[in-house]
C-alpha positions in Angstrom: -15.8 -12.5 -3.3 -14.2 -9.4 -2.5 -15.7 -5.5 -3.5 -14.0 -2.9 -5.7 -12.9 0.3 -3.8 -15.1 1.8 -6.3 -18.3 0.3 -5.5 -17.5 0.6 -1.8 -17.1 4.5 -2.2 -20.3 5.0 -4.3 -22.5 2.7 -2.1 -21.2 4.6 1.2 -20.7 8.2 -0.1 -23.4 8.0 -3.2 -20.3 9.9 -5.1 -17.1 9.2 -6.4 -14.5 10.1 -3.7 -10.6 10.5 -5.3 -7.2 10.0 -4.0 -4.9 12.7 -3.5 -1.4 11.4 -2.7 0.8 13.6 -0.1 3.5 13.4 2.1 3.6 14.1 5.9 7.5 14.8 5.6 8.5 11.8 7.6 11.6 9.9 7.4 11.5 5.9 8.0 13.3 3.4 10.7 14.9 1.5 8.3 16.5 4.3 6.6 18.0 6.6 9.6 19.7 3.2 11.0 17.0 2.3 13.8 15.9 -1.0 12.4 18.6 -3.8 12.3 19.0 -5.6 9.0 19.1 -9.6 8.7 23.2 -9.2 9.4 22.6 -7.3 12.5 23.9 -3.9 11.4 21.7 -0.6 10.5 19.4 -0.5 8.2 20.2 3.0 5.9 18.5 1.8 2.5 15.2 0.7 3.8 13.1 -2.5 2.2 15.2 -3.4 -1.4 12.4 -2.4 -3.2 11.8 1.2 -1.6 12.8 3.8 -4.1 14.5 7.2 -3.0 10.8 8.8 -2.7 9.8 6.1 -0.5 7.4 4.5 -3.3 5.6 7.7 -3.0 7.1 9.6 -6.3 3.7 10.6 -7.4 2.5 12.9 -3.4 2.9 16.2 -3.0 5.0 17.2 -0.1 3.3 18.3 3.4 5.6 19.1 6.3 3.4 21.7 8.2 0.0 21.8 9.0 0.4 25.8 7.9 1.3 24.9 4.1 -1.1 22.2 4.3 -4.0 24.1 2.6 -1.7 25.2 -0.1 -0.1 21.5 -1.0 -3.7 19.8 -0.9 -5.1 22.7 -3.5 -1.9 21.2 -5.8 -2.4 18.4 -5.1 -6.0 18.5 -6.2 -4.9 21.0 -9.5 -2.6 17.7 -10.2 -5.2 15.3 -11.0 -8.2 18.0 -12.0 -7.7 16.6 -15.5 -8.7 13.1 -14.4 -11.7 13.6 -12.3 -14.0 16.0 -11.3 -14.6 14.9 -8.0 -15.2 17.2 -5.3 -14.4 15.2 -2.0 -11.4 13.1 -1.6 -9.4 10.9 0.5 -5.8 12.2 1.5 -3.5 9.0 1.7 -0.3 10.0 3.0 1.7 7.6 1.1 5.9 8.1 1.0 7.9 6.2 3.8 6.4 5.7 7.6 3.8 8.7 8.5 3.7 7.6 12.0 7.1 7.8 12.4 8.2 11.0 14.2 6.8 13.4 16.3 3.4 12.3 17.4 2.1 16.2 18.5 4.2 17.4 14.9 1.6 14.8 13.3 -1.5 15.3 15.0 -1.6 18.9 14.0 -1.2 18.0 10.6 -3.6 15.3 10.2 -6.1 17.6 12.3 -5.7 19.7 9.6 -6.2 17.8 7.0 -9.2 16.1 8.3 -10.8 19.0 9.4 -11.6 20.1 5.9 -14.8 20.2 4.2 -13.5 18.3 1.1 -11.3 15.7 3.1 -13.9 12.5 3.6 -11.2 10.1 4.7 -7.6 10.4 6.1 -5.3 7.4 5.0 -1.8 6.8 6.6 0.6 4.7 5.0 3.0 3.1 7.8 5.0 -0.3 9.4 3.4 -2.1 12.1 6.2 -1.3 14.3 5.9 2.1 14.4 2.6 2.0 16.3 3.1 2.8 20.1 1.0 3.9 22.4 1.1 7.4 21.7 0.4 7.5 18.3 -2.5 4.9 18.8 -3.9 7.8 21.1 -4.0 10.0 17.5 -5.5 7.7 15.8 -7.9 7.3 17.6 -8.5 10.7 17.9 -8.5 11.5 14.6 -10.8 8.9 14.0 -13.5 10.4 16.0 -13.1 13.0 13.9 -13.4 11.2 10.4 -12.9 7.9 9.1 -9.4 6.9 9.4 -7.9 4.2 7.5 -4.4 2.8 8.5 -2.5 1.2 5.4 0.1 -1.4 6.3 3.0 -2.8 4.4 3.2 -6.5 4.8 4.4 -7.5 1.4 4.4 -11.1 2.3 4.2 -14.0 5.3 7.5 -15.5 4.2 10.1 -14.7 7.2 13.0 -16.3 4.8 11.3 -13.4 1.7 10.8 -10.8 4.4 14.7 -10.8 6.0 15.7 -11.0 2.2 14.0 -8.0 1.3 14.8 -6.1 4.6 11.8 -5.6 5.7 13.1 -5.7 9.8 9.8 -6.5 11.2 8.7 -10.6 12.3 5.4 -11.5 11.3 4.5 -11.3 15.1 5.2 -7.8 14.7 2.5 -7.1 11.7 0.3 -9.6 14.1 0.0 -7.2 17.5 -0.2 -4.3 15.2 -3.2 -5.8 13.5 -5.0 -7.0 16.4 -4.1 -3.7 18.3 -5.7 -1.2 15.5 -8.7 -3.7 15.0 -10.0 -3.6 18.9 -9.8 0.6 18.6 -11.9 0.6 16.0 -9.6 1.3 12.8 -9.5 0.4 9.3 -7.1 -1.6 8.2 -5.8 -1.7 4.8 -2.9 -4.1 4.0 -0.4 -3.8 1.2 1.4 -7.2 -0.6 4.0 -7.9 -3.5 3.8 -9.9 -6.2 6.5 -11.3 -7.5 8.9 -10.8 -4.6 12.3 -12.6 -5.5 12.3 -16.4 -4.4 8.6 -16.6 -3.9 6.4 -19.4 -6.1 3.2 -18.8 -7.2 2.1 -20.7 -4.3 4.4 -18.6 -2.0 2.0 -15.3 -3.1 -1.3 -17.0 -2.6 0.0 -18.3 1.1 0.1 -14.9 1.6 -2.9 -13.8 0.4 -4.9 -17.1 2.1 -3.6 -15.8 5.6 -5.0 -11.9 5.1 -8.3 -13.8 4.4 -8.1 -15.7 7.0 -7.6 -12.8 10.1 -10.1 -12.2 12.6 -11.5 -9.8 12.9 -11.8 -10.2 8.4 -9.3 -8.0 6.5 -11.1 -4.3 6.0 -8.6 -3.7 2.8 -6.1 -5.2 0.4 -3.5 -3.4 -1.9 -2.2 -6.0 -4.6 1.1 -4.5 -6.3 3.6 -6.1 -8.9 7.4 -6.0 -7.8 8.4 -2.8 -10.1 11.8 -2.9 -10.1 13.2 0.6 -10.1 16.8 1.9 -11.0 18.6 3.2 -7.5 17.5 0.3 -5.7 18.6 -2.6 -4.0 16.7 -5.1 -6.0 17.4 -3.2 -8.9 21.3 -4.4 -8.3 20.2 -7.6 -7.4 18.3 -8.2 -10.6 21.5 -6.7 -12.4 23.6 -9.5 -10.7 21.1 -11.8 -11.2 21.1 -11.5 -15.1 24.8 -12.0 -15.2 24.6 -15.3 -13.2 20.8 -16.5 -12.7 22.4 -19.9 -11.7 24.0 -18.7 -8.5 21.0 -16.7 -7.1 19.4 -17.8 -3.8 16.5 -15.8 -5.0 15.5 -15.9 -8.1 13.8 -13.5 -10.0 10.9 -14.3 -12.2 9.2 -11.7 -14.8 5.5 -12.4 -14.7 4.0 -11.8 -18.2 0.5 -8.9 -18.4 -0.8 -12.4 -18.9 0.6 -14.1 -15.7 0.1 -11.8 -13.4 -3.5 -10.8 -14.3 -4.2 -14.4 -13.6 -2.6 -14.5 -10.3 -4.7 -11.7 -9.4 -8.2 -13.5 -10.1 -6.6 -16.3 -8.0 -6.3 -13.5 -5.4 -9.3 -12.3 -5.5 -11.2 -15.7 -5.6 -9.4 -16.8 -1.8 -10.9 -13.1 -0.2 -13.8 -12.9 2.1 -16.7 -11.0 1.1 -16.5 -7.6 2.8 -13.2 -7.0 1.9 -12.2 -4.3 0.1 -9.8 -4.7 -3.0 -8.0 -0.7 -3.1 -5.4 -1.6 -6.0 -4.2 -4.3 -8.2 -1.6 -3.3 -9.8 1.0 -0.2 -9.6 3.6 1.1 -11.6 6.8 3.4 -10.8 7.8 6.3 -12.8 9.0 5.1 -15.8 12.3 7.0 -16.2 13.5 4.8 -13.2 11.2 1.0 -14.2 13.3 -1.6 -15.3 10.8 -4.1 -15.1 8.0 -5.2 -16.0 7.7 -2.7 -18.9 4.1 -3.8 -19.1 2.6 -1.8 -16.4 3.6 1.5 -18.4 0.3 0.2 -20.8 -2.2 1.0 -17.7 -5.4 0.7 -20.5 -4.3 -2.6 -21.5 -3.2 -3.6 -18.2 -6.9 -2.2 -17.0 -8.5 -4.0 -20.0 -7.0 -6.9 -18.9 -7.9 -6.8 -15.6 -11.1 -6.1 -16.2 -12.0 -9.2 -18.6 -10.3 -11.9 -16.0 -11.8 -10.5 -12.8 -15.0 -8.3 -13.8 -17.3 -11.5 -13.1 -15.1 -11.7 -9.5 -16.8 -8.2 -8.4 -20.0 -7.9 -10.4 -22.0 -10.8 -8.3 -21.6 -8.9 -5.0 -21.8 -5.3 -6.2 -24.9 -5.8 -7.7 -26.1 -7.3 -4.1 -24.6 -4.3 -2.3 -26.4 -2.0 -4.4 -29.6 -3.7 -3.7 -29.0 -3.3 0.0 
């Protein structure tokens, strides 16, 4: 069975290390026209479920490494009432932060990774925006500090993947995986549940093939389909409700109730070592059309807890007697 990030962080940092969500001021290929959608023209709205912010409306915004000091100290001020952690992972979350610029970025990650309170850098990105170049920063920063490379995958269905526009093949996600593995990278990969079209079945395919990689899966981020008003799947699930007997892809509500089981079915198929970083998420909920569940995060937490405590406990208690 899998490990909480929690337990992870305590275990290898003997302190609780908290996220502080920015954004590197990068743009995305499948919003500026580069990647092709499944009719062959440009891509200018990005995956159907990507919001305006880039599913990053909760980071503060970084676009130089001279202001970085500035936005990571609001950043911090932000979530002071939550925690009183004093070292912190900075994920840059918001659209691709390896697309653009590799010497732009490297100074800015330097930056960032450079300081005292900074324990871990986490990039958000696509597998195809992983050349050879920014490989070479990675690496680089990595030397520095650990570096952990979150990838958006969403699922292994090519049929779900062209419908929600994600403009990679599975072959893409593949290389990238295999490529960041052999130089020594973390890897941290993000999928939805409840994408439209997909079974139950479908969603645990996808999660059986993460557990299955080689070298094993260093990460998983499990996240709900939050349907959010301004995008594409928001219009689909409009057209949808007018005529759910002429959709190709179907959408399907999970309950609290549902999806919390589907997530101890999750859990259950990972290895071990891997590390579990979210299972659930929510959007801002002036734009959430559904579900409306996820604005009760104690309940939803509550929840989660009771169906998949006895998941983690086993193996945390054998990690802290190690």
């Amino acid at each position: 069975m899998p490990v909480r990030l929690s337990a992870y962080l305590k275990k290898t940092y003997g302190e609780k290390i908290y996220r502080l969500s920015l954004s590197s001021g990068c743009s995305c290929p499948n919003r500026d026209g580069t990647v092709k959608g499944a009719d062959g023209a440009p891509s200018y709205r990005g995956c159907t479920f990507c919001s305006e912010g880039g599913s990053g409306e909760f980071a503060e915004v970084v676009y130089s490494p001279e202001a970085i000091s500035q936005q990571l100290d609001r950043a911090k001020e932000r979530i002071a009432a939550k925690t009183d952690a004093r070292r912190f992972i900075a994920y840059f979350q918001s659209y691709t932060n390896t697309y653009g610029d590799p010497d732009r970025l490297f100074a800015l990650y330097k930056e960032v990774i450079e300081r005292e309170d900074i324990e871990i850098l986490s990039i958000g990105t696509r597998p195809d925006c992983l050349g050879t170049e920014i490989m070479d920063m990675l690496v680089g920063l990595n030397a520095i500090k650990p570096v952990w490379v979150e990838l958006g995958l969403q699922t292994i269905h090519e049929s779900t993947a062209k419908h929600i526009n994600r403009g990679y093949e599975l072959s893409v996600f593949e290389d990238a995986y295999k490529r960041l593995k052999e130089a020594g990278i973390t890897v941290i990969v993000h999928i939805i549940l409840g994408l439209p079209g997909e079974s139950e079945n479908d969603m645990l395919e996808t999660v059986r093939y993460l557990a299955a990689l080689t070298p094993t899966l260093d990460g998983i981020k499990l996240q709900n389909l939050n349907i959010l008003k301004g995008t594409v799947v928001a219009e689909e699930y409009d057209s949808y409700l007018q005529a759910p007997k002429e959709s190709e892809y179907p959408f399907h509500i999970m309950s609290m109730e549902e999806y919390t089981d589907l997530i101890a079915k999750c859990l259950r198929l990972l290895p071990k070592s891997t590390v579990v970083h979210r299972m659930t998420g929510d959007g801002p909920r002036s734009i959430l059309v559904e579900p409306l569940w996820v604005t009760d995060k104690k309940r939803v937490i509550n929840m989660l807890s009771k169906k998949c405590g006895e998941i983690f406990e086993k193996d945390e208690e054998e990690m802290g007697n190690h």
